[in-house]
MINU-743384 format. One record per residue: residue number from 1; residue in one letter; x, y, z of N, C-alpha, C in turn. Coordinates in steps of 0.001 Angstrom, whole numbers. Layout:
N
> NUM, a, X, Y, Z, X, Y, Z, X, Y, Z
...
END
This chain:
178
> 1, x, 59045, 191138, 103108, 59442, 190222, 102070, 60963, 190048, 102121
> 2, x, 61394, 188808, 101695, 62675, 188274, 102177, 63417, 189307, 100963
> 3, x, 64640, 189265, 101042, 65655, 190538, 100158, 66166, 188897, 99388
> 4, x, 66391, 189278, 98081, 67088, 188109, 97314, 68374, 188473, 96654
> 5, x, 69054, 187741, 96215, 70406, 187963, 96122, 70667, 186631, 94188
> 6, x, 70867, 187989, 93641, 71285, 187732, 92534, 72663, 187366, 91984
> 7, x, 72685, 186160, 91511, 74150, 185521, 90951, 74065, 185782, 89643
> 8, x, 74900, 186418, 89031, 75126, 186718, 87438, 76598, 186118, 87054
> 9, x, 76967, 185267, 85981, 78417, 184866, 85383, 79094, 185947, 84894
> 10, x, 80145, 186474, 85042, 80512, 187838, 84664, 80864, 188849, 84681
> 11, x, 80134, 188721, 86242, 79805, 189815, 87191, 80149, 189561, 88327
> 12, x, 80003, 191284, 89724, 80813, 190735, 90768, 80091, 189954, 91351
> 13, x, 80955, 189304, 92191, 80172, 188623, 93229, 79448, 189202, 93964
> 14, x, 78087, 188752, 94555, 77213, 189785, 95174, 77076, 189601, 96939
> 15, x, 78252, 189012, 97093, 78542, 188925, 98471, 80100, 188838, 99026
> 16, x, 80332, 190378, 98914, 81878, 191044, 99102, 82335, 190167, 100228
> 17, x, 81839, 189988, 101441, 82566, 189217, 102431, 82815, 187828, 102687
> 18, x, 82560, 187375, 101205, 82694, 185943, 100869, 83505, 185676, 99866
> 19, x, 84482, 186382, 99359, 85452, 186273, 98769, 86637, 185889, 99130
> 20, x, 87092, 184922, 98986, 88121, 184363, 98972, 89417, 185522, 99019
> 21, x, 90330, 185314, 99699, 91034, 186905, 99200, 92564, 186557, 98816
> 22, x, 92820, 184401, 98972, 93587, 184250, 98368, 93420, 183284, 97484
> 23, x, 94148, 182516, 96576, 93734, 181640, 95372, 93539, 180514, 97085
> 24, x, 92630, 179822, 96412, 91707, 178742, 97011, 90854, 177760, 97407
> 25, x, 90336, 177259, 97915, 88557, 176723, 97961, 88537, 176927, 99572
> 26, x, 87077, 177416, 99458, 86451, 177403, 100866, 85407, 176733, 100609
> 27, x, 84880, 176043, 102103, 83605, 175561, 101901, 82565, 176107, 103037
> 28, x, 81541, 176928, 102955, 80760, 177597, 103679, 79243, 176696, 104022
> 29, x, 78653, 176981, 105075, 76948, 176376, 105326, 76427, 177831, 105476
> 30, x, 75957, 178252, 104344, 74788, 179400, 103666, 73556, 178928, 104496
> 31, x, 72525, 179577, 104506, 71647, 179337, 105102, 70487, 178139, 104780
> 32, x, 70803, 177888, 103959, 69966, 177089, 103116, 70567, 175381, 102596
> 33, x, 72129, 175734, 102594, 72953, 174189, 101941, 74636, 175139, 101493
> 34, x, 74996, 174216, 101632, 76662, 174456, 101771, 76896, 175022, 100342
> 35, x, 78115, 175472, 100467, 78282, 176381, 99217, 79956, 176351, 99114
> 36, x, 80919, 175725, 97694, 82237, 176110, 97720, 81745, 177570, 96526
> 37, x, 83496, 177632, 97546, 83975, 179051, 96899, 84956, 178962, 96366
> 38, x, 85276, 178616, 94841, 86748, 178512, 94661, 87147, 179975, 93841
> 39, x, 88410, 180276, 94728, 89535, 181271, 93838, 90406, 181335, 93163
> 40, x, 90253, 181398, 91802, 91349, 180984, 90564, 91785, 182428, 90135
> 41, x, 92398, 183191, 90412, 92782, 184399, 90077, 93570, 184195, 88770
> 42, x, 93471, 184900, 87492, 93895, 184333, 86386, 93288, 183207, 85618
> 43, x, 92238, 182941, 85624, 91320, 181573, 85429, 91675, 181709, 83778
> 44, x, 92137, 180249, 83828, 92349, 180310, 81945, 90799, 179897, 81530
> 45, x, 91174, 179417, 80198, 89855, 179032, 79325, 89239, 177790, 79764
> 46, x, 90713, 176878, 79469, 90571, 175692, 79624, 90315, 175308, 80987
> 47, x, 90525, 175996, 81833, 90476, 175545, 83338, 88722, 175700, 83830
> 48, x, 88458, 176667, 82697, 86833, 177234, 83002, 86204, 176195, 82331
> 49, x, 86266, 175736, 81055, 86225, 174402, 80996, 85700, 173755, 81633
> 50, x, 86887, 173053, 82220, 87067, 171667, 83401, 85803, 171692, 84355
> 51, x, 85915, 173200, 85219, 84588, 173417, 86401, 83411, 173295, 84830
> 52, x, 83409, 173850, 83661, 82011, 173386, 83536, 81521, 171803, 83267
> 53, x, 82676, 170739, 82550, 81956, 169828, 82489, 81804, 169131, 83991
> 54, x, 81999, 169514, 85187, 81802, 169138, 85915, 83056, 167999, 86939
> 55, x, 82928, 167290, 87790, 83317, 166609, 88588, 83194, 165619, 88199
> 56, x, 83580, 164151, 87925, 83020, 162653, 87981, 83091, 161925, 89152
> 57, x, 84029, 162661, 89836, 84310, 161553, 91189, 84003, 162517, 92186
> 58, x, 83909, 161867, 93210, 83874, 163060, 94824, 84820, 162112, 96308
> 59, x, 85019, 162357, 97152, 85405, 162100, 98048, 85003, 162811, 99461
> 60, x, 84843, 161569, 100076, 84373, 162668, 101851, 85735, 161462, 102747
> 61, x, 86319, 162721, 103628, 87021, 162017, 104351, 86445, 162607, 105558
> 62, x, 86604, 161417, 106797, 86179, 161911, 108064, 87601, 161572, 108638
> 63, x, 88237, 163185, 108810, 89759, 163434, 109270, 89185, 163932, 110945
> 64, x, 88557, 163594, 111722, 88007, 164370, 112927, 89318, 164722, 113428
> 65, x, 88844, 166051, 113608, 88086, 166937, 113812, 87456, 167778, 112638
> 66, x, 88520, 167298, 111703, 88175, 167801, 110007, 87276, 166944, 109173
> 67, x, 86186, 167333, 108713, 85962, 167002, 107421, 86089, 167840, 106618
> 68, x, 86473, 166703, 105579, 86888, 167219, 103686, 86740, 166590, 103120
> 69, x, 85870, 167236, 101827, 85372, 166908, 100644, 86840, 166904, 99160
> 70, x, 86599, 166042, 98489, 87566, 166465, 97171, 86587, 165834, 96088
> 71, x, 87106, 167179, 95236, 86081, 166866, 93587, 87320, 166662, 93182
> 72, x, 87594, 165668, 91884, 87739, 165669, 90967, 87093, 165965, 89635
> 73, x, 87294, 167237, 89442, 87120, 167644, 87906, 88010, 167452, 86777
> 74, x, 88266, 167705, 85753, 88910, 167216, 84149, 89897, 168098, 84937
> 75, x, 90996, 167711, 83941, 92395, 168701, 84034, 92139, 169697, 82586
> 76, x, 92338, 170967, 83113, 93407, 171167, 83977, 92841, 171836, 85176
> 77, x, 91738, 171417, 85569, 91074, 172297, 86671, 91957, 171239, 87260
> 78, x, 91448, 169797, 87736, 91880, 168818, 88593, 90972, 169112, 90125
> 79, x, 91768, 168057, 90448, 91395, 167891, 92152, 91202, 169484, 92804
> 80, x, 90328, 169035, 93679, 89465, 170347, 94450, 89838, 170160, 96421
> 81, x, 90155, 170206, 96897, 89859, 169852, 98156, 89135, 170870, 99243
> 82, x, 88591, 170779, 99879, 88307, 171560, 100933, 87725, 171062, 102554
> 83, x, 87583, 172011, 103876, 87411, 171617, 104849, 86458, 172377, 105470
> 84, x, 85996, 171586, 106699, 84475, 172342, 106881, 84818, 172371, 108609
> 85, x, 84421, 173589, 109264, 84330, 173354, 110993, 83066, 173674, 111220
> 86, x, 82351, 173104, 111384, 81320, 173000, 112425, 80761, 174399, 113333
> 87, x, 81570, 174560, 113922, 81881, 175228, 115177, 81827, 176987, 114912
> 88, x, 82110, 176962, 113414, 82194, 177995, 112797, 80716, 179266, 112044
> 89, x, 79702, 177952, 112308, 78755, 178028, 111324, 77626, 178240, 112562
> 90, x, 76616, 179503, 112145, 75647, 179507, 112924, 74770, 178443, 112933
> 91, x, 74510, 177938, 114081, 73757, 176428, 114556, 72701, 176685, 114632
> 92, x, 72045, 177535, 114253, 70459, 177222, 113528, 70835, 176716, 111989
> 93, x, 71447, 176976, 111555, 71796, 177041, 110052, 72667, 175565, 110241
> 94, x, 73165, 175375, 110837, 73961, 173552, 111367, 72646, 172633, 111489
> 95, x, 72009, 173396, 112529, 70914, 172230, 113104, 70068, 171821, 111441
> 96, x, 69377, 173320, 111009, 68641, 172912, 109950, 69356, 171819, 108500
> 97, x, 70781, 172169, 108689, 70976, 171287, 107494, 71113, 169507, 107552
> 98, x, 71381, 169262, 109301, 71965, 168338, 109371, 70306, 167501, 110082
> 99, x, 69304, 168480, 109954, 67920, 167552, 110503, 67495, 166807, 109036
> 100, x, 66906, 165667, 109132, 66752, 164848, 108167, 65271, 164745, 108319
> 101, x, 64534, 165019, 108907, 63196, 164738, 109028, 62397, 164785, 107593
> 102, x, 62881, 165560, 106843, 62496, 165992, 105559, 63051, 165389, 104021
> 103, x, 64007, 164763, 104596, 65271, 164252, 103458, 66042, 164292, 104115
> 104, x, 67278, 164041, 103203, 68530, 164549, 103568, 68467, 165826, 102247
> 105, x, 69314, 166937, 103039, 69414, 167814, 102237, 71022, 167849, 101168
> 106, x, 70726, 167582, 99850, 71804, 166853, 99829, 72398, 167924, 98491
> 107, x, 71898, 169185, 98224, 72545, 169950, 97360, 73381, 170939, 97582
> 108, x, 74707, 170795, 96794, 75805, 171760, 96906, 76000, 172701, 95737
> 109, x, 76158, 173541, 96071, 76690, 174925, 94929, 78058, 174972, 94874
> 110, x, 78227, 175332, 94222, 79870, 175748, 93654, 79839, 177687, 93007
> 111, x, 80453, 178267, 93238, 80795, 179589, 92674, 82253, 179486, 92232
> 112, x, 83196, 179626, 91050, 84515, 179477, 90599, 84104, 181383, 90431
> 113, x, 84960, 181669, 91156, 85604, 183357, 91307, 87095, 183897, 90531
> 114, x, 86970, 184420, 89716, 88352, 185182, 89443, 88228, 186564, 89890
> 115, x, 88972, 186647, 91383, 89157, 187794, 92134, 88040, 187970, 92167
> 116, x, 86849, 189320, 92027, 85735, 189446, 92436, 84562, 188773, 91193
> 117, x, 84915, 188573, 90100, 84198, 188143, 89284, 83262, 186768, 88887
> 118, x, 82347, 186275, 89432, 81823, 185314, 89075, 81872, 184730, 88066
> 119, x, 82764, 183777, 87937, 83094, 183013, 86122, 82102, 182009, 86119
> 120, x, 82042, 181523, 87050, 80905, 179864, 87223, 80267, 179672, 88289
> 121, x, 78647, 178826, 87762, 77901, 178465, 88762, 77174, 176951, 88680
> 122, x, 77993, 176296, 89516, 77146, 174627, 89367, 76419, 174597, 90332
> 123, x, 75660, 173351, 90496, 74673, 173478, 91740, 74888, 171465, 91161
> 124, x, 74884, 171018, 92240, 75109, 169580, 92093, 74177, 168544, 93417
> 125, x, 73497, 167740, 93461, 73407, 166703, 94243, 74373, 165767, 94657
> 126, x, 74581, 165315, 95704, 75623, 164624, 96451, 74806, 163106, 96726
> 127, x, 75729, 162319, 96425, 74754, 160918, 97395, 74192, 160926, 98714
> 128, x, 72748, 160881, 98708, 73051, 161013, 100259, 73959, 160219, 101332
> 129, x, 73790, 158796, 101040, 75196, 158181, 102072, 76374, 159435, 102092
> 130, x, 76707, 159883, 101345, 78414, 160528, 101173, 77675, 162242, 102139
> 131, x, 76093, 162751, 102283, 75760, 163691, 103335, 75607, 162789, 103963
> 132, x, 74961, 162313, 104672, 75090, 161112, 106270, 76549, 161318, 106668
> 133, x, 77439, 160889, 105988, 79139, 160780, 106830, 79313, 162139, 107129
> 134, x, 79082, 163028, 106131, 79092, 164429, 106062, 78647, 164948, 108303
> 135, x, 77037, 165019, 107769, 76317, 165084, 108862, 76807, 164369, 110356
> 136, x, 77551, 162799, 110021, 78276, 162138, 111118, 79236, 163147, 111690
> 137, x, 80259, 163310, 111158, 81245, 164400, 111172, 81138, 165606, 112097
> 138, x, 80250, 166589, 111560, 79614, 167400, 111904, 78934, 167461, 113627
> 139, x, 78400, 166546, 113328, 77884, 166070, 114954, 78855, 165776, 116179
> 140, x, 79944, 165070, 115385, 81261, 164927, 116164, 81962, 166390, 116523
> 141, x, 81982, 166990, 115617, 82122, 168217, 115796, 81635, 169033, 117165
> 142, x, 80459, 168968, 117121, 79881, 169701, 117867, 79886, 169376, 119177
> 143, x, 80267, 168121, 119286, 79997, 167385, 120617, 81503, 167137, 121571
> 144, x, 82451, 167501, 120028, 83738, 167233, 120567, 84242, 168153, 121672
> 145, x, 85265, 167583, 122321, 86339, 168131, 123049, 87178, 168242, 122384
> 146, x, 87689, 169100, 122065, 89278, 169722, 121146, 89430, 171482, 121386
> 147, x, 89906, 172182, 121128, 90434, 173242, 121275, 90822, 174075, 119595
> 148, x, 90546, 174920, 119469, 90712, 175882, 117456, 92188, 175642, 117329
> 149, x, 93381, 175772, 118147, 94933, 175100, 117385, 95078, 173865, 117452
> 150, x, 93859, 172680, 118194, 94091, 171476, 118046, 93390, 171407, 116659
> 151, x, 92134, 171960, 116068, 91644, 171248, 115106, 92422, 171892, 114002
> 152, x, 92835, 173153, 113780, 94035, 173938, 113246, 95109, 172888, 112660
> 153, x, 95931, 172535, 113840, 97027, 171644, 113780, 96308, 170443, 113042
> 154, x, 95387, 169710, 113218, 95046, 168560, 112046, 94461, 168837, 110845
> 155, x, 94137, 169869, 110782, 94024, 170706, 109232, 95323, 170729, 108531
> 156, x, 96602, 171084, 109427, 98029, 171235, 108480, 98590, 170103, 108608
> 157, x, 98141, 169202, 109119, 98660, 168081, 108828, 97898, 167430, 107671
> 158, x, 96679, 167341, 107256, 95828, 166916, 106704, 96355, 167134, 105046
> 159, x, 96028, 168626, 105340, 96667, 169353, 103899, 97688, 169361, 103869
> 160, x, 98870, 169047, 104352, 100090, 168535, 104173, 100659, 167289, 102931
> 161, x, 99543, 166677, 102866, 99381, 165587, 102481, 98548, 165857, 100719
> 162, x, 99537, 164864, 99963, 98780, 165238, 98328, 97122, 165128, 98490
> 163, x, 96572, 166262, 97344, 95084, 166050, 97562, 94805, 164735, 96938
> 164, x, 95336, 164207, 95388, 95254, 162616, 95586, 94885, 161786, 96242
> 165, x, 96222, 161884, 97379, 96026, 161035, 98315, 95131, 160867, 99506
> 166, x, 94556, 162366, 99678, 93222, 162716, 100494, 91790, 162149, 99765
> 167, x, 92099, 161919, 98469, 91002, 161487, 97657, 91005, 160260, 97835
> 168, x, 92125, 159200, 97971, 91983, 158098, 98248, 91516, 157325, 99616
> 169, x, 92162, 158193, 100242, 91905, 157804, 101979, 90501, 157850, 102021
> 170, x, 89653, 158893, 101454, 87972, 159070, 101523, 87339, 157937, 100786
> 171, x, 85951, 158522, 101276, 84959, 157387, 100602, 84685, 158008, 99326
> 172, x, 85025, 157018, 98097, 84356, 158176, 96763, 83565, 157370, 96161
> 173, x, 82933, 158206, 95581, 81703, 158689, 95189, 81640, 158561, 93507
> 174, x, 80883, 157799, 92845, 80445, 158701, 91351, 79401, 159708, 91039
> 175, x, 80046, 160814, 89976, 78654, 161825, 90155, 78625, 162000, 88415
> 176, x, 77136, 162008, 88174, 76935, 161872, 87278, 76768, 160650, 86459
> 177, x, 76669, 161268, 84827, 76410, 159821, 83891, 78104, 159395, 83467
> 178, x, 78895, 159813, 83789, 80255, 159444, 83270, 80816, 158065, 83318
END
């Protein structure tokens, strides 16, 4: 029987090697559907807030060799950004998310972490068009020719750049009834 893994608000996180270990967002492909990890060390009230009423907008940019996602949530959480490699992620766990035979698999989790503590847990649907570009991406990925300090180097250039303005360059998205 499969071993299951319990998320509690409150409590630690129940997967030590997925902690963020500086303030952050990561974005991971779990075995099942992608998962951010954001690290707010010091998480105020109001900021806990913001992640709960959620996101209204989203953004996918296809930066190839990078893709990145940005939420906009309420302030004072605000803009979210994060980046995904391909290359990184076991490809059974690639192949299965990005096969469509079934759907598109189009749900994302969120975990908001203060240091080891689980403060928040959303679980959200994405448009599928905005997974398709996702999945486009991805494929490019895999197929590409580039080198880890070439895709490196367009990551710091990328994030160099206001997350704003990464929100604009992307395709966005409305989420929700807002």
């Amino acid at each position: 029987m499969a071993e299951m893994t319990a998320f509690a608000v409150n409590e630690p996180f129940p997967i030590p090697g997925a902690i963020p270990q500086r303030e952050g967002v990561v974005l991971e492909l779990w075995e099942y559907n992608p998962v951010v990890i954001i690290q707010m060390p010091g998480l105020t009230r109001e900021e806990k807030q913001g992640f709960k009423k959620g996101f209204k907008r989203y953004s996918y940019l296809d930066a190839y060799p990078v893709a990145c996602w940005i939420f906009d949530f309420p302030k004072p959480f605000g803009f979210i950004d994060t980046s995904f490699n391909a290359r990184l992620v076991n490809r059974a766990w690639v192949g299965n998310y990005i096969d469509t035979t079934e759907g598109v698999k189009n749900v994302l989790d969120f975990y908001l972490l203060d240091g080891d503590i689980l403060k928040g847990i959303k679980r959200v649907g994405l448009e599928p068009d905005a997974v398709d570009l996702f999945h486009d991406t991805i494929r490019k990925q895999l197929a590409g020719d580039y080198e880890p300090h070439e895709y490196d180097s367009a990551l710091a250039v990328l994030f160099g750049e206001p997350t704003e303005d990464l929100f604009k360059r992307g395709r966005v998205f409305k989420h929700g009834h807002r």
